[in-house]
C-alpha positions as CSV (number, residue, x, y, z in Angstrom):
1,X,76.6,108.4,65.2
2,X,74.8,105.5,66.8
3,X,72.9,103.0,65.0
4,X,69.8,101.2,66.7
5,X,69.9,97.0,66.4
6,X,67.1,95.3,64.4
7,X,66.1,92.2,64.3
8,X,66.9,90.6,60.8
9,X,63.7,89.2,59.8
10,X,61.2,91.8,61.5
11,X,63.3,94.6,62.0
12,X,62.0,95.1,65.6
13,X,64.3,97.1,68.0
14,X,63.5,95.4,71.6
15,X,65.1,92.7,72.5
16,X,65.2,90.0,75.2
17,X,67.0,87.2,77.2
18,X,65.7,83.9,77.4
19,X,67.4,81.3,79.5
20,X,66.1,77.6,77.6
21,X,67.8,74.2,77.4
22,X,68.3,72.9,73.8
23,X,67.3,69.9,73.2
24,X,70.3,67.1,73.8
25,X,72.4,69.8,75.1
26,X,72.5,69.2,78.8
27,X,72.7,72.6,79.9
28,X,71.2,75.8,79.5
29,X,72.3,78.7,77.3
30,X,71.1,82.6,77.1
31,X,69.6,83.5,74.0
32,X,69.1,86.9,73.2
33,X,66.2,86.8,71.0
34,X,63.4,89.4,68.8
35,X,61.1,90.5,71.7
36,X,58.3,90.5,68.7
37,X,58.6,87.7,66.2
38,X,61.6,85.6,68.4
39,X,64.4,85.6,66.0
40,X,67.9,84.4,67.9
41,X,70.7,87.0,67.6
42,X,73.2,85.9,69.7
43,X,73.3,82.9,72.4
44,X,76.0,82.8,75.3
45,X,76.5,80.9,78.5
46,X,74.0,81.6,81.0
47,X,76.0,81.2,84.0
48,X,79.1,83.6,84.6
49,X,82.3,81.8,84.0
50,X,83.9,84.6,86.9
51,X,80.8,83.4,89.6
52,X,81.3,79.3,88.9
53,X,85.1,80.2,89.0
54,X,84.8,82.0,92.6
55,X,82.1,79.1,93.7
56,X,84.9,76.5,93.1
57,X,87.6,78.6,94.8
58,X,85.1,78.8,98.1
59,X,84.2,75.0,98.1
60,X,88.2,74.2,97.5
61,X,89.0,77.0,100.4
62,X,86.3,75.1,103.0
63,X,87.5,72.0,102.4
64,X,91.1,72.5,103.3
65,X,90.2,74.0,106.1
């Protein structure tokens, strides 16, 4: 049987992504956060490693042509 996630301080089910810079950080993270009360469950790289990976490879490919 499936269980529904809950926030741990509100015990909201809806969730949401928020894309914010931390202070001193120097880059932005995903935070999946509470849609009611804004609790952080879980932060991960914004940006997929894969796409920046496949970026590089297309710059380094141009430039050796």
């Amino acid at each position: 049987m499936a269980t529904t996630s809950k926030c741990p301080r509100c015990e909201n089910t809806s969730f949401e992504a928020k894309i914010e810079a931390p202070v001193g950080a120097g880059r932005q993270l995903l935070f999946v956060r509470c849609a009611n009360c804004g609790t952080v469950v879980g932060v991960t790289e914004w940006e997929s490693t894969n796409d920046l990976l496949h970026q590089i490879i297309n710059k380094l490919d141009r430039s050796n042509t």
